[in-house]
Structures are given as structure tokens and as C-alpha cells.
N, CA, C and O atoms as a GROMACS GRO file, in nm:
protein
  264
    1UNK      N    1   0.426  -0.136   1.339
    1UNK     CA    2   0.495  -0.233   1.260
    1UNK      C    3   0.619  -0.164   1.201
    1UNK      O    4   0.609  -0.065   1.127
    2UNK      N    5   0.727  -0.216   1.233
    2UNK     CA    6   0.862  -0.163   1.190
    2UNK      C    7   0.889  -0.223   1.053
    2UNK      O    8   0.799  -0.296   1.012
    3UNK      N    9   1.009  -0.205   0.964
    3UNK     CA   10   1.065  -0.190   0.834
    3UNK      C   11   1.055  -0.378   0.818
    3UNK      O   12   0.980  -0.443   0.746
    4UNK      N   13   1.163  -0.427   0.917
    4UNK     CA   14   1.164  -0.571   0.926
    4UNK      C   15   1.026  -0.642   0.949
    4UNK      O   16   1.011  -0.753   0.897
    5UNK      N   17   0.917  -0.583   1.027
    5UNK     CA   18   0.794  -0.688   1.006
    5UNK      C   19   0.716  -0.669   0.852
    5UNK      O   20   0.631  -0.743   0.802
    6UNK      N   21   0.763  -0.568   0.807
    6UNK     CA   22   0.697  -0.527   0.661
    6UNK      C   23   0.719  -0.680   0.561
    6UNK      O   24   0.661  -0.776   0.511
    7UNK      N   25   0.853  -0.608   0.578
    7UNK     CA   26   0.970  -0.750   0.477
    7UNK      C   27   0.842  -0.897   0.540
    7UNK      O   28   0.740  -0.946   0.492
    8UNK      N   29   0.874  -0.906   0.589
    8UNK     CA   30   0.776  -1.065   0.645
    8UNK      C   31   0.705  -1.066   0.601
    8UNK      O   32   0.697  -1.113   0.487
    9UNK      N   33   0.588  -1.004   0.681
    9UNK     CA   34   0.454  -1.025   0.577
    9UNK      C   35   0.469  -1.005   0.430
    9UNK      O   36   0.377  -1.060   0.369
   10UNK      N   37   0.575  -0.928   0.335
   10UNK     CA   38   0.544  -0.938   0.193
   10UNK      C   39   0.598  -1.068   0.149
   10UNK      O   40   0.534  -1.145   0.078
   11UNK      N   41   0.719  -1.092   0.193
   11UNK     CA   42   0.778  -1.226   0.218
   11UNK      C   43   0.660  -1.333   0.170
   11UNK      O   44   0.633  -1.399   0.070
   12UNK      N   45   0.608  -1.312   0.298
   12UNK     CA   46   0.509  -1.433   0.304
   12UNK      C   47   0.374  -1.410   0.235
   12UNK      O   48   0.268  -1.458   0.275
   13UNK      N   49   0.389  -1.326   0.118
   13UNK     CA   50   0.260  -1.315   0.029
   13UNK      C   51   0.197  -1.222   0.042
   13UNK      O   52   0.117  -1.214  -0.051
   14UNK      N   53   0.186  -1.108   0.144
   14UNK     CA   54   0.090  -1.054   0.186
   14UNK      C   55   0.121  -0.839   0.153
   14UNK      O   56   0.214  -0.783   0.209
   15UNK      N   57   0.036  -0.770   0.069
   15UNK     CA   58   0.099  -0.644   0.026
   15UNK      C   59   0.012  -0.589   0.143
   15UNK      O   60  -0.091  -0.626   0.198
   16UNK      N   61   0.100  -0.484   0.155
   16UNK     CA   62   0.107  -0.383   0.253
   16UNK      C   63   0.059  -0.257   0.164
   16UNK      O   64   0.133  -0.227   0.070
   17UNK      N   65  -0.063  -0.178   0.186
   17UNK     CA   66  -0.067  -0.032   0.115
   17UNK      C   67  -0.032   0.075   0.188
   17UNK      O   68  -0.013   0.049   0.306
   18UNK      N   69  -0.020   0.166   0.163
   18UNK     CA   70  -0.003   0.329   0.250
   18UNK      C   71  -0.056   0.398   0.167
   18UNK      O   72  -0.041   0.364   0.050
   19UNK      N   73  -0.133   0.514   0.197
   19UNK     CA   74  -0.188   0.638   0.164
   19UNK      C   75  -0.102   0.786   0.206
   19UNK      O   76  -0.096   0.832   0.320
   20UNK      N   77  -0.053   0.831   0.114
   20UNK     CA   78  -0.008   0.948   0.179
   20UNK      C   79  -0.051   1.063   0.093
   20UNK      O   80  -0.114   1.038  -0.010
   21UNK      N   81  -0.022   1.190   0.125
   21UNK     CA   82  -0.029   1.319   0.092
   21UNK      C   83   0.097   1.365  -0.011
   21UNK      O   84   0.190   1.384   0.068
   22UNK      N   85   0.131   1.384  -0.106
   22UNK     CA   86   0.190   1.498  -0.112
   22UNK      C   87   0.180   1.549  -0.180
   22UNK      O   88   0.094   1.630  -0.143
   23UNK      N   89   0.215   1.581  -0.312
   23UNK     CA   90   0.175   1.698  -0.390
   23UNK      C   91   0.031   1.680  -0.426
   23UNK      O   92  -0.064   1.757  -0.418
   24UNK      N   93   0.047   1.507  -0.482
   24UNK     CA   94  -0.140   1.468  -0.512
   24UNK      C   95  -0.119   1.358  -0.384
   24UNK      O   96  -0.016   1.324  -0.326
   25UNK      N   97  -0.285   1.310  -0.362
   25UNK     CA   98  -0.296   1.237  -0.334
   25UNK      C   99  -0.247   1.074  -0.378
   25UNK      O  100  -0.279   1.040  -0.492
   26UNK      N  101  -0.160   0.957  -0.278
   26UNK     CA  102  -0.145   0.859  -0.421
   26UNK      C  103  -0.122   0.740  -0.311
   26UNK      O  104  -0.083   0.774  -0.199
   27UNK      N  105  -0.141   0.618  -0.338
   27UNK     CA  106  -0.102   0.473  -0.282
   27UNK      C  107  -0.003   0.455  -0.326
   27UNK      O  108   0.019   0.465  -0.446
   28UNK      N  109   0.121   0.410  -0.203
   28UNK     CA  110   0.219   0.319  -0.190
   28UNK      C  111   0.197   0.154  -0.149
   28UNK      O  112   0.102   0.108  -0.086
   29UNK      N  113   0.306   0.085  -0.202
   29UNK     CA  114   0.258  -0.037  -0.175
   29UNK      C  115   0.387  -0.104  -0.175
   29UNK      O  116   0.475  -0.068  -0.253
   30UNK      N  117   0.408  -0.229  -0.068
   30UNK     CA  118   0.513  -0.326  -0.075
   30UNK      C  119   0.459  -0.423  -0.035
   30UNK      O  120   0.379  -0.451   0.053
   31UNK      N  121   0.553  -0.508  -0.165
   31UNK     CA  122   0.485  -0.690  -0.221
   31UNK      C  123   0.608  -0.747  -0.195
   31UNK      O  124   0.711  -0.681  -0.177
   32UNK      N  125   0.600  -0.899  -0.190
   32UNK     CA  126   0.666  -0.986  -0.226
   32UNK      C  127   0.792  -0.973  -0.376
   32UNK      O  128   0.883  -1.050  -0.407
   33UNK      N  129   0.750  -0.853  -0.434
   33UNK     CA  130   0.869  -0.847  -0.506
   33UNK      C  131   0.897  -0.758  -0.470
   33UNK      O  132   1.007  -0.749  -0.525
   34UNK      N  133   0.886  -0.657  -0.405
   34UNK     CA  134   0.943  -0.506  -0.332
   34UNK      C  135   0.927  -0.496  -0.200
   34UNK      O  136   0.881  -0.398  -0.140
   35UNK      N  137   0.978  -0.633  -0.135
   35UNK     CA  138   0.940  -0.580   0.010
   35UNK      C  139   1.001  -0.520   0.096
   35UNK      O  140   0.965  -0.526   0.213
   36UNK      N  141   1.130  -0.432   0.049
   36UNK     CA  142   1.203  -0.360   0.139
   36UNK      C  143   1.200  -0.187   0.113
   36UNK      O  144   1.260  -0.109   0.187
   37UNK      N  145   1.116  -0.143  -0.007
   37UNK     CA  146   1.099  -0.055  -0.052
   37UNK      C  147   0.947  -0.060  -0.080
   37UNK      O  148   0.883  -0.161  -0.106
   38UNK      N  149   0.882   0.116  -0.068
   38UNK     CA  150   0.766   0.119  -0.099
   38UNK      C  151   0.767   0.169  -0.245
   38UNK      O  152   0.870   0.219  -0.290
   39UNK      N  153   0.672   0.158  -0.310
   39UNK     CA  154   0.674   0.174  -0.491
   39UNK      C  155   0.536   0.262  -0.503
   39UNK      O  156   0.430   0.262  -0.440
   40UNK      N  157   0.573   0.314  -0.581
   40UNK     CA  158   0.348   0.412  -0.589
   40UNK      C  159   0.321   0.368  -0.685
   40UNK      O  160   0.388   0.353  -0.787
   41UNK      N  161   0.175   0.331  -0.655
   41UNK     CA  162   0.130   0.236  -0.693
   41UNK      C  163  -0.028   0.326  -0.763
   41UNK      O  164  -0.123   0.259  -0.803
   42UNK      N  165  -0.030   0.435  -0.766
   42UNK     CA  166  -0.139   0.461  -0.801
   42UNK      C  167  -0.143   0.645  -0.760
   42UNK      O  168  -0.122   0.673  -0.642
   43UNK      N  169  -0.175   0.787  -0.882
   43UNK     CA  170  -0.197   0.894  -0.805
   43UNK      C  171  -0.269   0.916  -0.836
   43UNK      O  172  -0.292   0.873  -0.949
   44UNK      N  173  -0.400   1.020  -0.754
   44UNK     CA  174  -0.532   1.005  -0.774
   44UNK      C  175  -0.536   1.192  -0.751
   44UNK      O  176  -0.442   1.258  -0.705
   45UNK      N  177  -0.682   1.254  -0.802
   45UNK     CA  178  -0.666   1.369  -0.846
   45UNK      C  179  -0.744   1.422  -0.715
   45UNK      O  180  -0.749   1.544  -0.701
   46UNK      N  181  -0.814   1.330  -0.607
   46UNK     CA  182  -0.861   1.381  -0.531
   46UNK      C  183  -0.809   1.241  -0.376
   46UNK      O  184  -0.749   1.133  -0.380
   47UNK      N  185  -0.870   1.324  -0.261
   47UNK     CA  186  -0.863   1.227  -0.139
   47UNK      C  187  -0.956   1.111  -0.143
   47UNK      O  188  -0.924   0.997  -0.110
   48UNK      N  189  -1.032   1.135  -0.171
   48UNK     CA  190  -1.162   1.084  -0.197
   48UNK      C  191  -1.193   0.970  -0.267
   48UNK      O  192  -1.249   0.869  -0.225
   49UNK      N  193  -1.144   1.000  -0.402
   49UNK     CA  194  -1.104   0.913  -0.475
   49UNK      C  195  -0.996   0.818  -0.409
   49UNK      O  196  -1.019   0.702  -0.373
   50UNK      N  197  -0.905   0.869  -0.402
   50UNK     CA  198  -0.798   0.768  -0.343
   50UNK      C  199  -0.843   0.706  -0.260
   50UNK      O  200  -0.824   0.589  -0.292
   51UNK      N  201  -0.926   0.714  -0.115
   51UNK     CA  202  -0.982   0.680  -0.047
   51UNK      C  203  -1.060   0.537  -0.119
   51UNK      O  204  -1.020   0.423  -0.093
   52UNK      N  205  -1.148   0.557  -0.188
   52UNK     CA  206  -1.265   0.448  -0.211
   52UNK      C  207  -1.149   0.381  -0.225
   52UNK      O  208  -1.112   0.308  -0.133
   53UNK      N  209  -1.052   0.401  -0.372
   53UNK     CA  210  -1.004   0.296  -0.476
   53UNK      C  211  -0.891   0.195  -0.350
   53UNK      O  212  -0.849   0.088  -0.394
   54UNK      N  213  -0.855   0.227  -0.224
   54UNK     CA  214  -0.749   0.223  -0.107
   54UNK      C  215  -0.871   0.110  -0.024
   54UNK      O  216  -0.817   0.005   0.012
   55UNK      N  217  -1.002   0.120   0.004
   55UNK     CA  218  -1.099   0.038   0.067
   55UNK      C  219  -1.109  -0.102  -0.051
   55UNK      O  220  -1.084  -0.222  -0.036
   56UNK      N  221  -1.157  -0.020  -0.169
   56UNK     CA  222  -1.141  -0.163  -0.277
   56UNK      C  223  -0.997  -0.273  -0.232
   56UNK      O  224  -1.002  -0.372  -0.159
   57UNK      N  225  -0.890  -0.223  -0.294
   57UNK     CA  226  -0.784  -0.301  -0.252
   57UNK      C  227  -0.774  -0.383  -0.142
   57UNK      O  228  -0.726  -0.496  -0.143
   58UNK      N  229  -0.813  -0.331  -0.057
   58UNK     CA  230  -0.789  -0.398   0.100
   58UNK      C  231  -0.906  -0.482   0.132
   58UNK      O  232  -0.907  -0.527   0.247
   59UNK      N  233  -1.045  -0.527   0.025
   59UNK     CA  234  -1.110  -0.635   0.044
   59UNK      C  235  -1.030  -0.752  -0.039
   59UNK      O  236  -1.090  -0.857  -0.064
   60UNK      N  237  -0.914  -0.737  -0.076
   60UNK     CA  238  -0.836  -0.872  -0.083
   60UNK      C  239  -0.783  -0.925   0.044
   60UNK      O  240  -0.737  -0.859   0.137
   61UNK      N  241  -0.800  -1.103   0.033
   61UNK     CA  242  -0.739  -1.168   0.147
   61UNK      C  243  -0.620  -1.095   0.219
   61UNK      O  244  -0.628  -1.034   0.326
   62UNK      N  245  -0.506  -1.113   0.137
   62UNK     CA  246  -0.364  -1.088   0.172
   62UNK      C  247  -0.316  -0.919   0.125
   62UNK      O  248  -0.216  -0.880   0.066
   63UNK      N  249  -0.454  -0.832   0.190
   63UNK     CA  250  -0.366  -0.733   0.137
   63UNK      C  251  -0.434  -0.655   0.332
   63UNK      O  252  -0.525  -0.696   0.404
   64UNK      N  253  -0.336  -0.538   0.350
   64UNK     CA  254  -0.344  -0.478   0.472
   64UNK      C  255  -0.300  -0.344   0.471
   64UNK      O  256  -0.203  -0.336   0.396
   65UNK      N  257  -0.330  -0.238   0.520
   65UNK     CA  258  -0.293  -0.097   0.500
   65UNK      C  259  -0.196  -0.099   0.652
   65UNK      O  260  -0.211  -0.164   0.756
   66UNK      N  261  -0.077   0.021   0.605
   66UNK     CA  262   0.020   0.044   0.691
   66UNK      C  263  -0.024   0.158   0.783
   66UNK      O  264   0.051   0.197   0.872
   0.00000   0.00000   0.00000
């Protein structure tokens, strides 16, 4: 999924998460009000952690990991 299908789906209601690495572990996320930019949305002190709290999120309807 490229930059432009992102924009759409937030467009159309739907947040996008990402998980990445870097100094800490932390979730990115782009919504319907940020859908051309990712925003962090959360840093967590372990993978693990980030992990569960990243499965929680994504049992919402309109939400999907990148």
C-alpha cells in the first residue's frame, strides 16, 4: 500500500497503525485528520508491551496495521 492509498482509506474513516523500532519501542498512526502524515501515537518501554496494546487497537472495525 503506497502513500496515496493511505490518504483514502483515512479519508474514508479508516486509521492505519505502524509499529516501529527506534530508540523505544512506539505506534504510529494516520486518521482522517492526519492522513498524509504519520503522528506517534503511543511509546512503550518494552516490544511486548507495544505489541499487546497494537492487537487491542486493531480489534476496532475501521482500524488496520501498515
Amino acid at each position: 500500500m503506497n502513500a496515496r492509498d493511505q490518504s483514502k482509506l483515512c479519508v474514508a474513516g479508516w486509521v492505519i497503525y505502524r509499529k516501529e523500532d527506534s530508540v523505544k519501542p512506539i505506534i504510529k498512526f494516520k486518521s482522517k485528520s492526519n492522513p498524509d502524515s504519520w503522528k506517534k501515537f503511543e511509546e512503550y518501554p518494552s516490544k511486548a508491551q507495544r505489541d499487546r496494546s497494537l492487537n487491542m487497537l486493531l480489534k476496532a472495525k475501521n482500524a488496520v496495521e501498515d
